[in-house]
C-alpha angles and dihedrals in degrees: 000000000000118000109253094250095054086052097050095039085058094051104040079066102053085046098236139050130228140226091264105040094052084046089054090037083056090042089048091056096037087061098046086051087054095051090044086048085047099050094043096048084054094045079042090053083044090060096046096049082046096048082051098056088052100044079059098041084048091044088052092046088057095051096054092046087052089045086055106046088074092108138075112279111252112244122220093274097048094248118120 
């Protein structure tokens, strides 16, 4: 299948388009939408595995900073 540009270039010089090339000038674009839905739904699935990692690196945080809160809080002059 030609690229859409290549298509309408070639139309615009003979002046009108036909039936077949607008088809193949829809088809073109419709192609070029699916791989940018593609790419973002994987970037997408990226973010989310990303967004994971840091809820357990977060979750973790929190555990160790209630583990350690055991002891008396130090006053401003580092006496409990």
């Amino acid at each position: 299948m030609l690229k859409a540009r290549v298509v309408s270039r070639a139309a615009r010089a003979s002046g009108r388009r036909s039936r077949v090339e607008l088809q193949d000038v829809v088809e073109g674009q419709i192609a070029e939408i699916c791989r940018d839905l593609a790419l973002e739904a994987k970037r997408m699935r990226q973010l989310q595995e990303q967004v994971d990692q840091l809820r357990t690196v977060i979750r973790e945080w929190g555990a160790q900073s209630e583990a350690g809160s055991d002891h008396e809080p130090i006053n401003r002059g580092g006496r409990r």
